[in-house]
C-alpha positions in Angstrom: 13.7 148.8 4.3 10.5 150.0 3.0 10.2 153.8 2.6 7.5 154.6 5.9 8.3 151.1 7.4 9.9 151.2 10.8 12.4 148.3 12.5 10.1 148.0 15.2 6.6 148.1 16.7 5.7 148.1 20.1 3.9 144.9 20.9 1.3 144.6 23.5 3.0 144.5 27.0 6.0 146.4 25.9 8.2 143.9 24.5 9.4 144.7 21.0 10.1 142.7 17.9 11.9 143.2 14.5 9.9 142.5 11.7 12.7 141.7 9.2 14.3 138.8 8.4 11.8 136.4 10.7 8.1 136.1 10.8 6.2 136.7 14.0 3.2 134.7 14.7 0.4 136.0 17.1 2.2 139.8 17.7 -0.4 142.0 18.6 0.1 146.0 17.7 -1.6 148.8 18.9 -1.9 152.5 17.7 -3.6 155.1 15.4 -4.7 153.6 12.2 -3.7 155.9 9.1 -5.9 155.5 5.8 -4.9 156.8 2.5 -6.9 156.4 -1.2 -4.9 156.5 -4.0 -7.4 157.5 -6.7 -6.0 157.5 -10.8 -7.8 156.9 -14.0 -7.4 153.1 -13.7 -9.1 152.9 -10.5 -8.6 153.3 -6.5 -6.8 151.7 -3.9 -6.9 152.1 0.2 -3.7 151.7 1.9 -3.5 151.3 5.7 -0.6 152.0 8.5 -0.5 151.8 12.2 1.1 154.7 13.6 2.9 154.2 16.9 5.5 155.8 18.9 8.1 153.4 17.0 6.7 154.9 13.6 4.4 154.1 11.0 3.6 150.5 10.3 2.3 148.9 6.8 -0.4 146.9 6.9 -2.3 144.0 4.7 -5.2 143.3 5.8 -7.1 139.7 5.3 -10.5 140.9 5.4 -13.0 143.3 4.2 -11.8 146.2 6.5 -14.1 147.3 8.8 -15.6 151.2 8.8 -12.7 153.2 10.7 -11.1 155.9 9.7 -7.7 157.9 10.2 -7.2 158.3 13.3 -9.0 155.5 15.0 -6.9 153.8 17.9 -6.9 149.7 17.3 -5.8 146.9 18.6 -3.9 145.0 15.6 -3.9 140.7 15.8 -1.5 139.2 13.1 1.8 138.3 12.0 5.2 140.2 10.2 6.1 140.1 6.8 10.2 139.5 5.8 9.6 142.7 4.2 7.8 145.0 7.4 4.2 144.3 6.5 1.9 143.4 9.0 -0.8 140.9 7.8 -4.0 141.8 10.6 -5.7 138.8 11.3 -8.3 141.0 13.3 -8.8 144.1 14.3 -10.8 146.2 16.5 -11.3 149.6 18.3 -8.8 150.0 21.0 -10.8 153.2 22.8 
């Protein structure tokens, strides 16, 4: 398992589902989104989790992200990875 992945999220309405080993389509998450910039002499990277009361959550998203920050609760749209990556199809503010 990926270090900061957990075996499950909690999917809108409760219901839970493993991430590992199958693929998921149309799960949707919510929780706190988490942003982190890795900054190094060859350049800069954003990575992005959902935090949720199952744990924290990697995420790939498909798109240009839109302005949030950490600490933002959204609403997640997407599918799970083999590996415990969720790939967001959409996202938006879950206030």
């Amino acid at each position: 398992m990926p270090a900061g992945a957990c075996a499950s999220a909690t999917v809108a309405g409760g219901a839970q589902t493993s991430p590992f080993g199958q693929v998921q389509t149309d799960a949707v998450l919510e929780g706190h989104l988490e942003v982190l910039i890795e900054d190094s002499d060859r350049g800069s990277r954003r990575l992005y989790f959902l935090i949720s009361n199952d744990g924290r959550v990697p995420l790939r998203l498909t798109a240009d992200p839109p302005n949030l920050t950490t600490g933002t609760r959204v609403r997640l749209r997407g599918l799970w990875e083999a590996d415990g990556t969720f790939v967001v199809g959409t996202i938006e503010r879950a206030d």
